[in-house]
NUKOL-669410 format. One record per residue (C-alpha): x, y, z; residue in three letters. Coordinates in steps of 0.1 Angstrom, whole numbers, plus 2048, in hexadecimal, padded with zeros to 3 digits. Example, Ala and Ser with C-alpha at 12.3 -4.5 7.8 and 13.67 -1.06 7.14 Angstrom:
# residues 2
87B7D384Eala8897F5847ser
# end
This chain:
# residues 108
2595CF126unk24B5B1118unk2235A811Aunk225598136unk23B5B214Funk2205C8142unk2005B314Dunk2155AD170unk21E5D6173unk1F85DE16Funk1ED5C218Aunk2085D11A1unk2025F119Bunk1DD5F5198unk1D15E01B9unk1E05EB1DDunk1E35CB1E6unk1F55AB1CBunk1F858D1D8unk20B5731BFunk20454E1CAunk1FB52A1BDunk1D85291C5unk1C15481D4unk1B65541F4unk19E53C1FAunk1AF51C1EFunk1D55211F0unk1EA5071DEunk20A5051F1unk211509214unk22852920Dunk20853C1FFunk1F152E218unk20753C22Funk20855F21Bunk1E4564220unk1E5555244unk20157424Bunk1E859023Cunk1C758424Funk1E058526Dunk1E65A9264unk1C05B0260unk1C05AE23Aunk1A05A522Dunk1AE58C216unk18F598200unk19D5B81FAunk1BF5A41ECunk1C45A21CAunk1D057B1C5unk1E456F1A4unk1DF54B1A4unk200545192unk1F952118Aunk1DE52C171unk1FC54015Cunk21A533154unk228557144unk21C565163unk22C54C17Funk25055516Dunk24C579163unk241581185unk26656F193unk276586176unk2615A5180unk26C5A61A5unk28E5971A0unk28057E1BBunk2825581B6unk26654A1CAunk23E54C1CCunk22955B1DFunk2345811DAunk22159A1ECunk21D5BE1DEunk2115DB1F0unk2095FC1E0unk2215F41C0unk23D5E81D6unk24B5C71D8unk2485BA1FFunk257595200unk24D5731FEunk23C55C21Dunk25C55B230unk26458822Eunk23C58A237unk23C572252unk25F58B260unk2505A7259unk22F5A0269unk243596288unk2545B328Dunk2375C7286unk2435D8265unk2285C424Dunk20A5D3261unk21C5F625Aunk2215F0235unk1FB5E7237unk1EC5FC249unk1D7611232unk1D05F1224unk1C05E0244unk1985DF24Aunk
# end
């Protein structure tokens, strides 16, 4: 596992909840990661609580994190070490009522 997989496993794995997007919560760069952060305040998130990679501010880090979950695209939401899904699986998930499930310890 090269540096970089390894500084992206620790974020993952040592914050409950990752949140991989151009910008942060406060000042979202694209509409996809605006709309990430829109989706967890929906579920009750304090987007506070989120850890945020501004992946803009790290070249290595905006492609290792594509490499790490096998997932082209940015945002990528992690919960509890597990790869959730980018704007468009959260805003399905979030309908149906699954993201609020995968949250909810996370909530408050």
């Amino acid at each position: 596992m090269s540096d970089t997989q390894q500084r992206i496993d620790q974020l993952v794995k040592n914050s409950d909840i990752v949140l991989f997007m151009k910008g942060n919560a406060s000042f979202p760069m694209c509409g996809f990661s605006g709309r990430a952060i829109q989706i967890l305040k929906a579920c009750g998130v304090d987007t506070r609580a989120v850890t945020t990679v501004n992946v803009l501010e790290d070249p290595e880090i905006r492609q290792g994190i594509k490499e790490y979950s096998n997932w082209p695209t940015i945002p990528q939401l992690y919960v509890k070490g597990e790869f959730v899904g980018g704007s468009d699986i959260m805003m399905e998930m979030y309908e149906n009522g699954e993201l609020q499930q995968v949250l909810g310890g996370q909530v408050g």
